[in-house]
N, C-alpha and C positions, 0 to 999 in steps of 0.2 A: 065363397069357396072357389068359383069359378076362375076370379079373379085372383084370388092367390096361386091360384092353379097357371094360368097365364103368366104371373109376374116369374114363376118359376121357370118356367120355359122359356121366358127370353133371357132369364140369368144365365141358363143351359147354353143358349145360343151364344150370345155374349162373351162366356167363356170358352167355350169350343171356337170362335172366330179368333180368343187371343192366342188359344194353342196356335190354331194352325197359322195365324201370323210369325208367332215364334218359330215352328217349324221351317216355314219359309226363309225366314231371315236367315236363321240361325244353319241352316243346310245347304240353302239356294235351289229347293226347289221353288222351280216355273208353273207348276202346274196348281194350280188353286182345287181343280179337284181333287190331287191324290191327297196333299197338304191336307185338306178336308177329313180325308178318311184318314189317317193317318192320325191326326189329330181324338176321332172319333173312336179310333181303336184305343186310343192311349187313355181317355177319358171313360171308356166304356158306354159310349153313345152308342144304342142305336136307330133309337128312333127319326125314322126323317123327317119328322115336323120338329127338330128339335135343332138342325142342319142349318147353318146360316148361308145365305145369299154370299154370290160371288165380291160383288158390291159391299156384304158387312166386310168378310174377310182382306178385302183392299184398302178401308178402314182404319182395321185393325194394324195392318201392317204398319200403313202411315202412323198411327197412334203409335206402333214399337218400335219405329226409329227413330222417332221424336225424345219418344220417354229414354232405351236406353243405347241411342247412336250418339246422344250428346252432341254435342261439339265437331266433331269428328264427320258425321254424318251432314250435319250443317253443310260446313263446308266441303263437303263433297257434291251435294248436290249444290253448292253454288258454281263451283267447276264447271260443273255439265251445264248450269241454265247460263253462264256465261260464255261457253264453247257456242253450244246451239242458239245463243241470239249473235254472236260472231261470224260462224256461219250461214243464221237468217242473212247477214247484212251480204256477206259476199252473195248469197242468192236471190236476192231482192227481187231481181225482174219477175220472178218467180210464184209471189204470192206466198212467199213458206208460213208453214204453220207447226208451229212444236205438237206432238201427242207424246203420251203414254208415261212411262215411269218416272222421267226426269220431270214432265211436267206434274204429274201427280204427285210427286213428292215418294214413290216409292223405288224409285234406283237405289244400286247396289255399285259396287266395283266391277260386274261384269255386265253392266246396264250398258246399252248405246243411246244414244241420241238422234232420237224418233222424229225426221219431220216430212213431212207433207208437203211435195210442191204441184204446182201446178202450168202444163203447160201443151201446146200444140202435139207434141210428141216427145220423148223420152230421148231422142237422138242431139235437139236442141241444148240439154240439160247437160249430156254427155261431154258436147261441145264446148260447154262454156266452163266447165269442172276442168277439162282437159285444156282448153287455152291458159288456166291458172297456173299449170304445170301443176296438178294434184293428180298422184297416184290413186285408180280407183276401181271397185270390182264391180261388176253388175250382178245384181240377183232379179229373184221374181218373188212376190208376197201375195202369199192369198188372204182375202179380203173379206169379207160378208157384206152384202149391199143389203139396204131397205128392205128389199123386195123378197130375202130372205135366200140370194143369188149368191155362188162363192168364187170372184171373179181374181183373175192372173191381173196384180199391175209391179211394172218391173220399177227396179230402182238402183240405187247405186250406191255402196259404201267408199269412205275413207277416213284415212285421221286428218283434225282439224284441231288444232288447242287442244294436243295429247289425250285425246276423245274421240270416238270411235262415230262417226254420225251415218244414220242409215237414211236419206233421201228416198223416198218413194214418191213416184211420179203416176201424177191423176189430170186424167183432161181436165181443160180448162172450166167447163162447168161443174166438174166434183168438188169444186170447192162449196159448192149451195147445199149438197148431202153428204157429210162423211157419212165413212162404213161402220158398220158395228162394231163394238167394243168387244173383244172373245172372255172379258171379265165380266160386261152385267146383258150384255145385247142390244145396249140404247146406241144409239151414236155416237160416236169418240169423242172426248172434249180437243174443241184444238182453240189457241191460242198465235194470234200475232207477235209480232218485235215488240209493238208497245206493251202487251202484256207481261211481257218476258221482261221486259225493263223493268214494271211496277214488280214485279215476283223479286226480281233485284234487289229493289231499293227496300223491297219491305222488310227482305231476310235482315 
């Protein structure tokens, strides 16, 4: 009994992770919690053992643009991993590292392209962006470290391959700890150039 009891409730979860995948997609909400509730309201959930992890719900997502981006989606996110390993190369010196939607496969049309570099200071980065002749804005990204800390690291947008790429810059040894993922709180997946080629060649 127990155990049919159980198989029900991760059916529960399951399907509440596809709503609010669809939610997401389909509206462009950012936020995997409201998406969540949202989702729970529509389904008449409310129990929170019933609530799927941030992690199923990004999943889900990736499983909803696959099943029904088609084609379409494909080739969009081969766009962006092609922008952002064009731009790894012009930043080479740098150490770059792709994260977040583009590389997880869950970018959208109003996604940028996430990468990570690494270096002495932020001024040097600026310097070599701007010797290229590329227009670009600086911001500042808060961060979550290990330590469970929510640190300022600045960084700098522009377009590159009609793609929007957001460089954020991290001392030279951040590249041994990324920061926490604000979807499951492990540490961010990051990926080099040659992974971005094989993610390439596979598509």
């Amino acid at each position: 009994m127990a155990r049919k009891r159980n198989n029900g409730t991760e059916r529960a979860r399951q399907v509440l992770a596809q709503e609010a995948a669809r939610i997401i997609v389909d509206h462009g909400i950012r936020d995997y919690r409201v998406a969540k509730q949202k989702a729970a309201e529509r389904l008449g959930v409310s129990s929170r053992g019933s609530l799927p992890g941030n992690a199923e719900i990004e999943a889900a997502v990736v499983d909803h643009l696959q099943i029904f981006g088609g084609e379409s989606h494909a080739d969009l996110l081969r766009l962006m991993r092609t922008a952002a390993l064009s731009a790894m190369e012009l930043l080479g010196d740098f150490s770059p590292r792709l994260v977040g939607p583009v590389l997880i496969g869950t970018a959208d049309d109003n996604s940028a392209v996430n990468l990570h570099l690494f270096a002495d200071s932020a001024e040097m980065i600026a310097m070599e962006i701007g010797d290229m002749g590329i227009q670009f804005r600086p911001y500042e990204r808060r961060l979550k470290s290990r330590r469970g800390q929510v640190e300022l690291y600045p960084g700098f947008e522009f377009s590159h391959c009609n793609e929007t790429i957001q460089a954020t810059v991290f001392p030279i040894d951040g590249i041994r700890q990324a920061p926490m993922s604000p979807i499951d709180g492990k540490p961010m997946k990051r990926v080099d150039r040659e992974s971005v080629q094989a993610l390439l060649e596979h598509k």
